[in-house]
N, C-alpha and C positions, 0 to 999 in steps of 0.2 A: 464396585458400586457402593457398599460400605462407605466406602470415603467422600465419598460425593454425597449422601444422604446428610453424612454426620456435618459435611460444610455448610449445606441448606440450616441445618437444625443452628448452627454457629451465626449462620446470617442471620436468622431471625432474630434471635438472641439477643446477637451482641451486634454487630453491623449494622441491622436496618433501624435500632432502638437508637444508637448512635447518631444515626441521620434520619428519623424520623419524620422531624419538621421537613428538612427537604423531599424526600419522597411526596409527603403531602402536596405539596407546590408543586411537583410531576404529574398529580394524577391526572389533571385533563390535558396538557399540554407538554411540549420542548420545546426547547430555543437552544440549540445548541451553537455554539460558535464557529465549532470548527468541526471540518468533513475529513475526516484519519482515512487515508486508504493504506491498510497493509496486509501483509502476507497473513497466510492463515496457519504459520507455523505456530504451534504449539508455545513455544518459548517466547513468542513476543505478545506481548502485552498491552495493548496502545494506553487503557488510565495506570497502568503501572510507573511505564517506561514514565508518563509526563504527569503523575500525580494528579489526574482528573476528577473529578466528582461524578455522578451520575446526572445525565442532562447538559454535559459540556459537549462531551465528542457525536459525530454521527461516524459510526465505523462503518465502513467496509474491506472484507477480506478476503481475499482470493490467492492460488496461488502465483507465488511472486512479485504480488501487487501490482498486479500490470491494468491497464485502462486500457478498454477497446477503441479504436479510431471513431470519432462520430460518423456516424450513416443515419442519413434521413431516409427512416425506417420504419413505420409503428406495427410489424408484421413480427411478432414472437417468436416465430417456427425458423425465423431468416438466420438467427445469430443465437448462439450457445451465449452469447458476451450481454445479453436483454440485462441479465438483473443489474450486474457490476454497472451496466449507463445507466439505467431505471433509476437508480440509487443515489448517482452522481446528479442527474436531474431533481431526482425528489429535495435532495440537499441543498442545492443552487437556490431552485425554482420555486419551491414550499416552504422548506425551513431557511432560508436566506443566510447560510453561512456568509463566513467574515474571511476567514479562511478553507485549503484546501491544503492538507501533509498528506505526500506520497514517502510512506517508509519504508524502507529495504535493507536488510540485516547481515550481517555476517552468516556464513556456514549456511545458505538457503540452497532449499533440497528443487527448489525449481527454477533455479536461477543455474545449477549445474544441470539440468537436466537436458535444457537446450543442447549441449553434446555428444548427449547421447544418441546411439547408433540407430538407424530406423530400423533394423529388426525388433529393437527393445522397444521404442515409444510404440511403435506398432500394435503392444500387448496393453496401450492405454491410450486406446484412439483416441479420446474426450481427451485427456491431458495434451497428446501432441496436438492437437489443434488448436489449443488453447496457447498453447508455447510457440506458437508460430508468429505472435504479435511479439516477441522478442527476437526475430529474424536479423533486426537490423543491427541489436545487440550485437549477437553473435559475430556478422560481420565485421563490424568494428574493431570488437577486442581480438577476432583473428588478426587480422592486419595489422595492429599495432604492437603486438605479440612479436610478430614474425619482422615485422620491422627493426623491433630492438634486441632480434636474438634471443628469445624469451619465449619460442612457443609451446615450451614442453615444462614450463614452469607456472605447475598446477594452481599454486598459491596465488599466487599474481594474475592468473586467469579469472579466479574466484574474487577476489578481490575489486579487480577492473567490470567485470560482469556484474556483479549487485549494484556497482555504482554507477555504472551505465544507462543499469536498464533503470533506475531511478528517472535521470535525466531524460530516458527515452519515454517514459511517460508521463511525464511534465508536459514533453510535445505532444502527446497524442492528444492529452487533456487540452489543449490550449485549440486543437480541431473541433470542438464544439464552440459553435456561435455564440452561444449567451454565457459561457466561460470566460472566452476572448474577449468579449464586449466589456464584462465585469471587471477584468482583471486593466484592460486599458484605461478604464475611465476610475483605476486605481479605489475600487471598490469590492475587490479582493485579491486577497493574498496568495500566492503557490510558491507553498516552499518542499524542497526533496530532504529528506531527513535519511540518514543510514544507523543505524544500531549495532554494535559492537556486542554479542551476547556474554563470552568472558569477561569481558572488564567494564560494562557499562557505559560503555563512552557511545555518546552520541553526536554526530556529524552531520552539520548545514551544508546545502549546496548554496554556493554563493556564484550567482550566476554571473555577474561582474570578472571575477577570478578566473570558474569554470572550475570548480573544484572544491571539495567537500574540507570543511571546516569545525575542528573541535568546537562543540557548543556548551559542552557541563565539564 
C-alpha cells in the first residue's frame, strides 16, 4: 500500500503538472479514438504498450480479452458478459470510436486455462463460464495440434491459443449489427494486436495473410 500511496503523491507532482493543460481539456468531456480491449493481466499495459495520452484509448479488460457473441438482450440478470458489450456499445454508439484493438499476449493465465480439467474450473464457476466463449478456440488448436504431430507440445499450444482466440474475437465482435454496419461502410477499423511480454514485440493480424505480423 506504501507504494501506491507514494505513486499517487508522484502523479500529482510530477505527471499530472506535466500534462496539466491536457487534463483541463478532459474535464467535461473524451473523444477518444480508439476502443483497446484486453486482458486484464497485470503486465499488459494498453497506453504503455502504444504510448497513449490520457483521453486516446477507451479500455476494456477482462480476462483474456474475449468479447461475448451479440444477443439482443437489455435484461442484466441474462448474461455475466452485460459490462464487457455495455462498453463495447457505449464506445461504438456514444463515444464514436474510429477504431477497435483486440490485444492478446504472451504467457496468458486464461488463455491456458481453457485446458484445464473440470474438477479444477469447477472451484471457479464465474471464470469457467466465462472461458466457455473460447470453446471454439480450444477446438481448433486441438486439431491442428494433433494433425501436425504436436499435441503434447505445450509451447506451440500456448502460442497458437492466444492467437487464435484473438482472431476468434474479432468474429464475435463483428456479430453485433452496428459494428458490422460500421466496419463495412469502412468507417472503422478492427485490428487483433498480440504482445510479446519478454521482448516487446508486438504483432498485427493481417487478415489478407491470416496470420500475425511483426509491427515495431
Amino acid at each position: 500500500m506504501h507504494n501506491l500511496v507514494a505513486g499517487l503523491i508522484k502523479f500529482r507532482t510530477q505527471d499530472f503538472e506535466e500534462h496539466k493543460n491536457l487534463f483541463c481539456k478532459l474535464k467535461r468531456r473524451q473523444e477518444p479514438h480508439t476502443l483497446f480491449i484486453a486482458c486484464s493481466d497485470s503486465r499488459v499495459v494498453p497506453e504503455l504498450i502504444t504510448k497513449s495520452l490520457p483521453g486516446e484509448l477507451f479500455v476494456v479488460r477482462n480476462i483474456a480479452n474475449m468479447i461475448p457473441v451479440f444477443k439482443q438482450s437489455h435484461e442484466f440478470h441474462e448474461s455475466s458478459t452485460s459490462a464487457t458489450s455495455s462498453a463495447i456499445e457505449y464506445a461504438v454508439k456514444v463515444l464514436k470510436v474510429k477504431n477497435i484493438i483486440i490485444c492478446g499476449h504472451s504467457n496468458c493465465g486464461g488463455c491456458s486455462s481453457i485446458y484445464l480439467p473440470d474438477d479444477v474450473l469447477s472451484e471457479i464457476p464465474a471464470t469457467k463460464k466465462w472461458l466457455e466463449q473460447a470453446e471454439n478456440v480450444k477446438k481448433r488448436v486441438t486439431e491442428e495440434l494433433k494433425e501436425n504431430d504436436k499435441a503434447n507440445d505445450l509451447e506451440m499450444r500456448e502460442w497458437l491459443t492466444e492467437q487464435m482466440n484473438i482472431v476468434e474475437q474479432i468474429r464475435h465482435l463483428l456479430t453485433y449489427p452496428f459494428i458490422e454496419e460500421k466496419y463495412n461502410n469502412k468507417e472503422l477499423d478492427i485490428m487483433g494486436m498480440y504482445y510479446t511480454i519478454e521482448t516487446g514485440e508486438v504483432f498485427m493480424f493481417n487478415a489478407q495473410k491470416g496470420a500475425f505480423e511483426l509491427a515495431n
